[in-house]
C-alpha positions in Angstrom: 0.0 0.0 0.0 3.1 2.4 0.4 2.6 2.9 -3.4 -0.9 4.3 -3.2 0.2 6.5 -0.5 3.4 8.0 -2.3 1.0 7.8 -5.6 -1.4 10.7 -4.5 0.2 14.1 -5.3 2.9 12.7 -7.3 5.7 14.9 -8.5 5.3 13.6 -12.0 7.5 10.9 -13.3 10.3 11.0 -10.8 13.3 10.3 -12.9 15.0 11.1 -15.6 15.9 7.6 -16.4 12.7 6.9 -16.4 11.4 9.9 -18.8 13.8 8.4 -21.1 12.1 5.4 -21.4 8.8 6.6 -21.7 9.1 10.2 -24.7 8.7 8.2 -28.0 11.6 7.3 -30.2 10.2 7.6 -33.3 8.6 11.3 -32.9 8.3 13.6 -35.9 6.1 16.8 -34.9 3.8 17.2 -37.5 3.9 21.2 -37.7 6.9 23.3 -37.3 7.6 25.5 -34.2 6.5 28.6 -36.8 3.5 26.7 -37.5 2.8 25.4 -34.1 2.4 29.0 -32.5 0.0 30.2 -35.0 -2.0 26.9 -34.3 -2.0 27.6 -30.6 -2.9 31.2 -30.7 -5.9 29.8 -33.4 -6.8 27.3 -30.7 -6.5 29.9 -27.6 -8.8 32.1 -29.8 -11.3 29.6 -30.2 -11.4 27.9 -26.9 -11.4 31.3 -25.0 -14.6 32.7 -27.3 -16.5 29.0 -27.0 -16.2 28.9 -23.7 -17.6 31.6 -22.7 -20.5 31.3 -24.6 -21.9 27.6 -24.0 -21.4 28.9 -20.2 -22.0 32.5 -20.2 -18.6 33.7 -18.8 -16.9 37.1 -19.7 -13.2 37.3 -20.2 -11.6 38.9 -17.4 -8.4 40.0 -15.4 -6.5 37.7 -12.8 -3.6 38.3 -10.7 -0.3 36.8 -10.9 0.1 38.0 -7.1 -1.7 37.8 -4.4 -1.3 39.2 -0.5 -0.4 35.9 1.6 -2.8 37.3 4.3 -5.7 37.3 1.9 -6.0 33.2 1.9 -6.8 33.1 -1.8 -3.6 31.3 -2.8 -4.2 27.7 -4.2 -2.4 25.5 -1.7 -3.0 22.4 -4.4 -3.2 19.8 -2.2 -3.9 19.4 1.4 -0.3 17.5 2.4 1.5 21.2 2.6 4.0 19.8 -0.1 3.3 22.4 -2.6 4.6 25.6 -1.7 3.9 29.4 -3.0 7.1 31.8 -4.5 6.8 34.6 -1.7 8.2 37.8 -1.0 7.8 40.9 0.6 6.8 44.4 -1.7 5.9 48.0 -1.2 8.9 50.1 -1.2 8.9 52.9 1.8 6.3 50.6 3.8 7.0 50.3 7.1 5.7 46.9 7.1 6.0 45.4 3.2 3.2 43.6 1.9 3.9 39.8 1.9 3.1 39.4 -1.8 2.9 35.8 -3.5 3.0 34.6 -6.7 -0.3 32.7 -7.2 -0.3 28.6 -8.1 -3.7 28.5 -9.2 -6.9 31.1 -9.3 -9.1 28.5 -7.6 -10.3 30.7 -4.4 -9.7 34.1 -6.2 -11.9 33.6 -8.8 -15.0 32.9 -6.6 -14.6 35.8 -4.8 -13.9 37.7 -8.5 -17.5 37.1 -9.0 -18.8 39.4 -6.6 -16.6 42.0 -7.6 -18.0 41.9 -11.1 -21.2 41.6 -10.1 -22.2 38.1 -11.7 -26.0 37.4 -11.7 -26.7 33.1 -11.6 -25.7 31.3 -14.7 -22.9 34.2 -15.4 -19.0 33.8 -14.5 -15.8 34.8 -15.7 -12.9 33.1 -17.4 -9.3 34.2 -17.1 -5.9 33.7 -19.0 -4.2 33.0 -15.9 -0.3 32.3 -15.6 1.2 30.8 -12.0 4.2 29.4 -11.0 4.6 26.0 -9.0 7.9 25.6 -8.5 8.2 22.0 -6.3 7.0 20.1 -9.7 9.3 17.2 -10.7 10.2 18.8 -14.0 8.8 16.3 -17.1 7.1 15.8 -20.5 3.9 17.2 -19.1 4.6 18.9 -15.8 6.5 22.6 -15.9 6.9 25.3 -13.3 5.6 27.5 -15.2 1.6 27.2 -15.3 -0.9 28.2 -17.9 -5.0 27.8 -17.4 -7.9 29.1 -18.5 -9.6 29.5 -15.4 -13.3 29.9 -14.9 -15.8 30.3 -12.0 -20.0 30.2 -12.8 -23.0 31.3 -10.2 -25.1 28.6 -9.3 -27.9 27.6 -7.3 -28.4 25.5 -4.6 -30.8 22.8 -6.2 -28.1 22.8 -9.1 -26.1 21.3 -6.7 -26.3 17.9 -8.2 -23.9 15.5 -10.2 -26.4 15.9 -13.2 -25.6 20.1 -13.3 -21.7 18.9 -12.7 -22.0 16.6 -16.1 -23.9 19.0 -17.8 -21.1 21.8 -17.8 -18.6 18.9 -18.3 -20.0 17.8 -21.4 -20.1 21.7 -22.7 -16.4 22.0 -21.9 -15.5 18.7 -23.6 -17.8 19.9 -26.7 -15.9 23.3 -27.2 -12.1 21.6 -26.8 -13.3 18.7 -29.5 -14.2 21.7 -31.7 -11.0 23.0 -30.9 -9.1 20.2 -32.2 -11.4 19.9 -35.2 -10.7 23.9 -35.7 -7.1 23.2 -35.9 -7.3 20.4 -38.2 -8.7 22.5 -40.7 -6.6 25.1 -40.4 -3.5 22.7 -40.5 -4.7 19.3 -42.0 -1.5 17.4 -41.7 -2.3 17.7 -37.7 -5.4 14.8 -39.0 -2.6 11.8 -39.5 -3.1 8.0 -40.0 -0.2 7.4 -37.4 -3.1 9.4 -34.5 -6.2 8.3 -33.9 -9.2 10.8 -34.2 -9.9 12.6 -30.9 -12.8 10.5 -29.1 -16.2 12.0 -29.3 -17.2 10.3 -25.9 -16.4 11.1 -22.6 -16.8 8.8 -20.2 -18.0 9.0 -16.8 -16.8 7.1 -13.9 -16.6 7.8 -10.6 -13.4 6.8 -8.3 -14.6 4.5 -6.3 -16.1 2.5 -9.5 -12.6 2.6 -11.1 -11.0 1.5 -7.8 -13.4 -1.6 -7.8 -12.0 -2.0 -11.4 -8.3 -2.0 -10.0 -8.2 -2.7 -6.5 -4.3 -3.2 -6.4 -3.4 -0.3 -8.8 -1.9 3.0 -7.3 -4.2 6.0 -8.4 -2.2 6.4 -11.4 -1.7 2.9 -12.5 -5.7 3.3 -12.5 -6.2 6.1 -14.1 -3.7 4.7 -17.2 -5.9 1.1 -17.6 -8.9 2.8 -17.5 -8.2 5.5 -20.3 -6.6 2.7 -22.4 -10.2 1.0 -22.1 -12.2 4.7 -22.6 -9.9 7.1 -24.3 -11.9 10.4 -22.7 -12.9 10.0 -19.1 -14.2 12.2 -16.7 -13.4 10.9 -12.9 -15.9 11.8 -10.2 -15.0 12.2 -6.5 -11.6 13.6 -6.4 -10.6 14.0 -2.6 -12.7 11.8 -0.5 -11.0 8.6 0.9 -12.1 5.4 -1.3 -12.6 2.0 -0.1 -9.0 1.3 0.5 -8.1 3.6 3.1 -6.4 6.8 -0.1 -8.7 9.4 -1.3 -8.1 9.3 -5.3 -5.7 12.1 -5.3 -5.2 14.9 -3.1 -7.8 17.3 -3.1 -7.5 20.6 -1.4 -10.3 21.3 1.4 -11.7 24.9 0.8 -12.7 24.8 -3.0 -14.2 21.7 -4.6 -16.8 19.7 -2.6 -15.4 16.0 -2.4 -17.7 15.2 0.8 -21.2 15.7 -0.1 -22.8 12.8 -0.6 -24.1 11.2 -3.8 -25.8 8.6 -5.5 -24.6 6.2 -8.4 -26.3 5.9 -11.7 -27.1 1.8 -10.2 -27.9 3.4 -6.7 -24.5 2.9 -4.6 -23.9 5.2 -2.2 -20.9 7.7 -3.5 -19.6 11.2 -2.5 -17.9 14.4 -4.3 -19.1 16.6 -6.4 -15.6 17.4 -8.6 -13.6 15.8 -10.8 -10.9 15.5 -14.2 -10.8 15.4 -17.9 -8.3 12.7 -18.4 -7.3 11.9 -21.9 -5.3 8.9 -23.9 -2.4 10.7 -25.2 -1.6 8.6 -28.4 1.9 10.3 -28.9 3.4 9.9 -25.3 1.2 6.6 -24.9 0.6 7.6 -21.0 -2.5 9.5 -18.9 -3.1 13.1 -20.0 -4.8 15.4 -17.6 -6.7 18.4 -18.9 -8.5 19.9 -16.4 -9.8 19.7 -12.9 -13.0 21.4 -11.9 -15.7 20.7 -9.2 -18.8 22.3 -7.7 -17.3 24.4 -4.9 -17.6 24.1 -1.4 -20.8 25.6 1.0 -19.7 26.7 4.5 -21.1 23.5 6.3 -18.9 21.7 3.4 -15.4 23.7 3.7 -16.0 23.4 7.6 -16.3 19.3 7.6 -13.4 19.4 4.8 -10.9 21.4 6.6 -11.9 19.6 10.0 -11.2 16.1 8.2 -7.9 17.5 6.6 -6.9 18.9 10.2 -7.0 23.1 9.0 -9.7 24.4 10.9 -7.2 27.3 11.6 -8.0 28.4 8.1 -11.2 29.6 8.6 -10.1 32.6 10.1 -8.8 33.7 6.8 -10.8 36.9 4.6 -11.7 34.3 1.7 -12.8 31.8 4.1 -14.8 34.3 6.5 -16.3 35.3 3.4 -17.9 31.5 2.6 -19.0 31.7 5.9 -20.9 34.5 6.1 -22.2 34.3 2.9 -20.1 37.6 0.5 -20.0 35.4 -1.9 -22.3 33.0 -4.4 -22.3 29.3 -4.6 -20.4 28.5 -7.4 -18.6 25.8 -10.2 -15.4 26.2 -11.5 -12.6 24.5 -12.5 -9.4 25.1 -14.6 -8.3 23.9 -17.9 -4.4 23.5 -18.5 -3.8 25.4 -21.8 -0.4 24.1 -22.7 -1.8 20.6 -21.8 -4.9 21.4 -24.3 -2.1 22.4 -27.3 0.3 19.3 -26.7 -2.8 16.7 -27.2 -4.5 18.4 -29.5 -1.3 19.6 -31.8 0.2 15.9 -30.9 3.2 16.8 -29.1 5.4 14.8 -27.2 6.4 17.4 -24.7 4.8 20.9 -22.7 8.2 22.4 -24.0 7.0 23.0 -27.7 3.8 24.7 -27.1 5.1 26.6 -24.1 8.7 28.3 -22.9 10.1 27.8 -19.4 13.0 26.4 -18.0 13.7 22.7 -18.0 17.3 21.2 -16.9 19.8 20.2 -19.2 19.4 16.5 -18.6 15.8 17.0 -20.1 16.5 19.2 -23.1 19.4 16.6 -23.4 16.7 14.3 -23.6 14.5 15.6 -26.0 17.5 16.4 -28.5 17.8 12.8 -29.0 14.5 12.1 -29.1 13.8 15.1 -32.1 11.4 17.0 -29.7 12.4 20.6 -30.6 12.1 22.4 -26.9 11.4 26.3 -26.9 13.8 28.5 -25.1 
C-alpha cells in the first residue's frame, strides 16, 4: 500500500531515467515551431470565445500576485507539499506587503464574481499564468503554469452531479471543436499514425474505477482505465475510497469531495468534482486536462478542513467570506492550456507549445528524441 500513498500528489514521473524510457523514439512533430504558434494562438482564440458562450462567462483579469494574508492562494493539495514563491513588496512601507505569486486562481476567482457583479448562470474566465515551482520537472509537468480559469454562479438545487456533467459535457464539446478547428486550419495535424480525438467522454466515478483495480496506485488506475475509454471524466476527487487513499489529493476549501451522492445503479458515492483525463496517443501515457468541481458551501469547507486537520483556516478573509455568505455558490474548475495544445497539436512534450526552463538533462533528452524544446 506504500505505493498508493506516495501515488497521490505525485511529482510527475520522478526520474529522468525513467522519462527516457517513456518520450517516443520515433517522434516527428507534425507542424513546425512557426506553424505550431500560430495553431496555438488559433486554438486559444477559439477555446477562449467558446467557452464563454456555451457557459455565459466574460473574459476577465486575474492576478499573478496575491497578499499571503488574503488566503486566496491555491495550496494544491492538502499535504503542505506544494509551496507558493513569496516575498515581501511595497517600497517605503513600514511593514511590506507579503506578496505571493499565485499557483492556481481557484479561491480568487469565486470571490472575482462578486466584484464583477455576476447574476446566476454568469462567470468569468481568465488567461491565468502561475508558478509551482516543487514540480518534478517532465514531458507534461512545468513550473511555469498556464490555465484558463473559470468560475460560474449557481444555485443551490443545481447542486447535483447531473448540473456537474452537464457543464462537463459543454467543456469537452468546445475543446473537441477545438481540435477539429485546428485540423482544418492545418490538415496534416489529422494523420493515420493518431487516432481521431474521441467523441465520448466517459463517466466514472473513483470508487467505481478502484473496484476495477483494487491493487493499482491511483495512477496505474487512471492509465488502464483510459486505455479501455480514451476520454474520461473521474468523479469524487478528494474523498477517501474504499482502501483507506482518497483518489488524489484534493484541497479542502474549493471543490466539494464530501457531499454525498448517489450512483447511476444506486450505490452510495460522495464528491461533487472531478478530471478530464485523456489517452495521449503520442506519449502513450494519462493526460490530464482539467480539474474542476462544484465548490464548497460553509457547512462543506468546515467538515473538509476539520477532516484534513486546517480548521485554523477559517479565520482567513476568503474563508470568512464562505462563511458568512459575501460570496455565491459556485462551479469552477481550470483547464491546463499548454496541456490542451500538446494533445490536441500531438506533441510529445509541454516544451513546444510553451517556454520555461527545463534542466539540461531533459532538453538533453529531448534532442535525442527530435522534440524541438522552446527556449
Amino acid at each position: 500500500m506504500a505505493d498508493k500513498k506516495a501515488d497521490l500528489a505525485g511529482p510527475g514521473i520522478g526520474t529522468y531515467e525513467e522519462v527516457e524510457k517513456i518520450l517516443p523514439s520515433d517522434y516527428k512533430s507534425l507542424l513546425t515551431p512557426k506553424e505550431t504558434m500560430i495553431a496555438l494562438f488559433e486554438m486559444k482564440k477559439y477555446i477562449e470565445e467558446n467557452l464563454c458562450k456555451e457557459l455565459n462567462l466574460i473574459m476577465v483579469q486575474v492576478p499573478l500576485i496575491v497578499d499571503e494574508n488574503s488566503g486566496v492562494n491555491d495550496s494544491l493539495d492538502r499535504d503542505g507539499s506544494r509551496t507558493p514563491i513569496e516575498f515581501p513588496c511595497g517600497l517605503g512601507l513600514d511593514k511590506p506587503i507579503q506578496a505571493q505569486v499565485v499557483q492556481a486562481a481557484t479561491k480568487w476567482k469565486r470571490m472575482a464574481l462578486t466584484q464583477f457583479n455576476c447574476k446566476v448562470g454568469e462567470g468569468i474566465c481568465t488567461d491565468m499564468k502561475a508558478v509551482r515551482k516543487d514540480y518534478f520537472l517532465d514531458h507534461d509537468h512545468s513550473s511555469y503554469v498556464d490555465q484558463w480559469d473559470w468560475e460560474r454562479v449557481m444555485t443551490t438545487d443545481q447542486r447535483n452531479l447531473e448540473f456537474l456533467k452537464d457543464v462537463v459535457r459543454k467543456i469537452w464539446k468546445v475543446l473537441l471543436g477545438a481540435g477539429s478547428y485546428v485540423q482544418e486550419i492545418f490538415p496534416q495535424l489529422k494523420s493515420d499514425k493518431y487516432p481521431d480525438f474521441p467523441e465520448e467522454l466517459k463517466f466514472l466515478h473513483a470508487e467505481d474505477i478502484l473496484d476495477m483495480y483494487p491493487d493499482l496506485p491511483r495512477k496505474q488506475r487512471e492509465t488502464e482505465i483510459i486505455k479501455k475509454y480514451p476520454a474520461v471524466f473521474i468523479i469524487g476527487i478528494g474523498w477517501v475510497l474504499q482502501d483507506g487513499y482518497p483518489h488524489e489529493m484534493r484541497a479542502a476549501d474549493y471543490d466539494d469531495w464530501i457531499t454525498e451522492t448517489i450512483s447511476d445503479d444506486g450505490r452510495p458515492m460522495h464528491g461533487l468534482n472531478g478530471d478530464i483525463l485523456v489517452w495521449n496517443p503520442v506519449t502513450k501515457r494519462r493526460h490530464e486536462l482539467t480539474s474542476m468541481g462544484i465548490r464548497v458551501t460553509k457547512d462543506t469547507m468546515k467538515k473538509q478542513l476539520e477532516i484534513t486537520n486546517q480548521l485554523d483556516f477559517l479565520k482567513l478573509p476568503y474563508h470568512q467570506a464562505i462563511l458568512n455568505d459575501k460570496i455565491p455558490l459556485s462551479i469552477g474548475g481550470g483547464i491546463g492550456q499548454s496541456r490542451t495544445y500538446m494533445y490536441f497539436l500531438r506533441k510529445a512534450h509541454l516544451g513546444e507549445v510553451s517556454v520555461t526552463v527545463w534542466p539540461k538533462i531533459l532538453k538533453d533528452i529531448c534532442a535525442k528524441k527530435n522534440i524541438y524544446v522552446l527556449e
